[in-house]
C-alpha positions in Angstrom: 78.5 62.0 160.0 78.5 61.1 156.2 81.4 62.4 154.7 80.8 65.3 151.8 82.3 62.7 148.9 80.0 60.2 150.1 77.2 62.5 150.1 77.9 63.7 146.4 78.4 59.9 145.4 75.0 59.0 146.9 72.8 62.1 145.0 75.2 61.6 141.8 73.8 57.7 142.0 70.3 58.8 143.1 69.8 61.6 140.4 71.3 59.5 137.9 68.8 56.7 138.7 65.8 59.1 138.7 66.6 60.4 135.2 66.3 58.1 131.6 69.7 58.3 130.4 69.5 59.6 126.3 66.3 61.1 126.3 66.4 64.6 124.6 63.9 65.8 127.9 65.5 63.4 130.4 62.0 62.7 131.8 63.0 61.7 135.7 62.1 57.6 136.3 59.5 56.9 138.9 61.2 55.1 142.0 60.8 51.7 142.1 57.8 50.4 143.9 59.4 47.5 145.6 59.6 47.7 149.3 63.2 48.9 151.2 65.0 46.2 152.9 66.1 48.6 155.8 65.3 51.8 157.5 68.1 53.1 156.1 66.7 52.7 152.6 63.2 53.8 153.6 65.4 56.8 154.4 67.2 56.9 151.0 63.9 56.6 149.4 62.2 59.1 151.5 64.5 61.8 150.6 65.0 60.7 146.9 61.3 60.8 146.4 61.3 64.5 147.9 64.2 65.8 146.3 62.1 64.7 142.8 58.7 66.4 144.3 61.2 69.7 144.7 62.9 69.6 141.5 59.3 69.2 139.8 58.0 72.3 142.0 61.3 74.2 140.4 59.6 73.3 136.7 62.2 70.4 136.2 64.5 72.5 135.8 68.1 70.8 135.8 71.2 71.7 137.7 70.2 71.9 141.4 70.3 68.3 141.8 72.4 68.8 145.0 70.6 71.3 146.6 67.4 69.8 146.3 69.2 66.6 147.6 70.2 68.4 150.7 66.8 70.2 151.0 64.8 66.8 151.1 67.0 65.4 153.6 66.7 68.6 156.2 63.1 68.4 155.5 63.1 64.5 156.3 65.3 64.2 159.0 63.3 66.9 161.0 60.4 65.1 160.8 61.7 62.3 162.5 
């Protein structure tokens, strides 16, 4: 089980790699379009990607980084 620090590390990185740092809007940055080098990152991405599609849905609205985090991994995970 991923520990809760490591958890907060991960969507603080993720978040903060999804948004242009210094822009007034901080318009989110597409994921890159290279392709994972494991399942684990095909993971990563998987959830990043829908944890941007859910803070779009929410108008873009910032501050719920982490529970949109957590939402697109339930959501992932039970797919699999």
């Amino acid at each position: 089980m991923i520990s809760q620090a490591t958890l907060a590390e991960t969507v603080e990185r993720t978040i903060r790699g999804l948004l242009k740092k210094g822009s007034e809007t901080r318009r989110p940055v597409e994921p890159p379009l290279s392709s994972p080098v494991s399942p684990c990152d095909d993971l990563r991405l998987r959830i990043a990607q829908r944890a941007y599609e859910l803070f779009e849905h929410r108008g873009s609205q910032h501050g719920s980084d982490l529970e949109d985090w957590l939402q697109a991994e339930r959501e992932i995970l039970s797919q699999a």
